[in-house]
N, C-alpha and C positions, 0 to 999 in steps of 0.2 A: 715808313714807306707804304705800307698797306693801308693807312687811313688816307694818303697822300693820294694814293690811285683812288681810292674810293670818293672822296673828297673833290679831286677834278676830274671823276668821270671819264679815266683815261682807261683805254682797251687797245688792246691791239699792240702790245706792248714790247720789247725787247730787254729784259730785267739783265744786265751785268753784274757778277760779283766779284771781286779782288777777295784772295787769301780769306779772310773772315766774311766777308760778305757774300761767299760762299751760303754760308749758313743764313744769312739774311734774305736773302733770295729763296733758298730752298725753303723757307716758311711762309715769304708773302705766295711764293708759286703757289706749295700744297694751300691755303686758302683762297686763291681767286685765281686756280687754274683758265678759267674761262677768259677772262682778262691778259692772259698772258701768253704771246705770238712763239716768242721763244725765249731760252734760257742761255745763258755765256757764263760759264766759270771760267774765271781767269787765272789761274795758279792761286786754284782755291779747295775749302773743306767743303769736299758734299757728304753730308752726313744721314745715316739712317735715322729712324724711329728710334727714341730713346740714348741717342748716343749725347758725345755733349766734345767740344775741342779740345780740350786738354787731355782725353784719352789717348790722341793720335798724334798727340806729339809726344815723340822721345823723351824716356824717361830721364837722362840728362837735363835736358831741357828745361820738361815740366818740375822737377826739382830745380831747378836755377828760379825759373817762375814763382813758386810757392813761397820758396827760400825771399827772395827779391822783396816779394810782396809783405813776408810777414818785418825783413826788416826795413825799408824804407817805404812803404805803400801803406803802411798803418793797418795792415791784414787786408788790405779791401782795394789796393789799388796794385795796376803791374805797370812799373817804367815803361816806357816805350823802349824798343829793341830798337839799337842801331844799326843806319842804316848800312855797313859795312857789313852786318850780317846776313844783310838782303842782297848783296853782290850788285847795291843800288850804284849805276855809274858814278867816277870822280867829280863828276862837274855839277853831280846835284846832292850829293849827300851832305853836305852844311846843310841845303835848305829844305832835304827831308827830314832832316834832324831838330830843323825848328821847329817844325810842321806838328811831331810828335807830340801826341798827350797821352796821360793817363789813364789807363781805362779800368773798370771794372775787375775783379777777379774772376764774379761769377758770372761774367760773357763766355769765359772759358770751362766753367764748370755746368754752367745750365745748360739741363739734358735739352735737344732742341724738338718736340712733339709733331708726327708729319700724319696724317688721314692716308694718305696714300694716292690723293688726288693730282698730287705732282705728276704723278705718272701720268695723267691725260695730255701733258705737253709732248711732244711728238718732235720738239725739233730743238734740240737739246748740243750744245758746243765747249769741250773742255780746250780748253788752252792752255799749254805746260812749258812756260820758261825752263830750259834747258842747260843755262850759266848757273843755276844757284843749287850750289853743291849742298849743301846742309840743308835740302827742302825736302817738307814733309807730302810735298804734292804729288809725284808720281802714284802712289800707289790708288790716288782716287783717278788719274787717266787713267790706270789699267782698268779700275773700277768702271769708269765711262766707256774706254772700249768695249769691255764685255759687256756692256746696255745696249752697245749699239749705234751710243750719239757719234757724234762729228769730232777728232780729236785732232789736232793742231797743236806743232810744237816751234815755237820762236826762240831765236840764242840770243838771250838776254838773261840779263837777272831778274828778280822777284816784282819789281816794278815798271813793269812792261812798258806803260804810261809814259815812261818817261826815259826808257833806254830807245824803244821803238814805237814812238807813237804814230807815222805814221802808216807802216805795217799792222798796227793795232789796229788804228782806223779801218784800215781797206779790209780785215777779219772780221770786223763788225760788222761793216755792210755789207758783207758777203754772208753775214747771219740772218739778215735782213731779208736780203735774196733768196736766201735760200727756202727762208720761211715763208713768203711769198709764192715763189714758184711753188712749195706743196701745198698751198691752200688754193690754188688754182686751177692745181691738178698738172702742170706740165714736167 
């Protein structure tokens, strides 16, 4: 993503991250704060300096994960989670299910390294599906609340995208808006 912005030269940006892309975000941000208008976590990890995902999920969990990986993932790879765990609606969970690949272990283990330059972003928006009982996300809205950003809560499950895409829509371009109107000064 961050050679992609740099590559076409793009600024003025509005970075969105889903659950893990969380942390995707909060690393192209900290390196090309300047580039980037605002930020949207969307029932995702925001992570400090040094931290890494697998921390902050429940230890359940993260033994199911480890376990999972060493016996069917060849030690290096984690199934995809199904999507009945994400409280993803009935009418798309087959085709989030196909959807799913394999990913890395140590996506989950690598500590993620921030400058602290993130923090020059100023217009910052968590969004916290509210239907997905088993989510590890709340505790980073409180987290955003006490920052200060913009917090938003939609009753859906984990994949918002697709329970309520066009409420998602109208949340984005009111992040859009909103970052606009403070760089204008109104």
């Amino acid at each position: 993503m961050l050679n992609l912005i740099r590559w076409e030269e793009l600024s003025d940006i509005v970075l969105c991250g889903h659950s893990y892309g969380g942390c995707v975000i909060s690393g192209v941000a900290d390196r090309i704060p300047d580039r980037i208008r605002s930020l949207v976590y969307l029932d995702a990890f925001v992570l400090e300096d040094g931290e890494n995902l697998l921390q902050h999920l429940p230890k359940e969990r993260r033994d199911q994960l480890v376990e999972a990986t060493i016996i069917a993932g060849e030690s290096w790879k984690v199934a995809p989670i199904p999507a009945e765990v994400f409280n993803v609606n009935t009418n798309d969970r087959d085709w989030v299910n196909r959807q799913c690949t394999l990913q890395p272990i140590e996506t989950f283990r690598q500590q993620i390294r921030l400058s602290g330059a993130i923090s020059n972003i100023k217009n910052v928006t968590f969004i916290l599906a509210t239907s997905f009982e088993s989510s590890p996300f709340p505790p980073f809205c409180d987290k955003a609340r006490a920052q200060g950003w913009k917090v938003l809560t939609i009753d859906c499950g984990h994949d918002v995208m697709l329970d309520q895409p066009e409420e998602l829509t109208r949340l984005l371009l009111d992040a859009v808006e909103m970052s606009q109107a403070a760089r204008s000064g109104s």
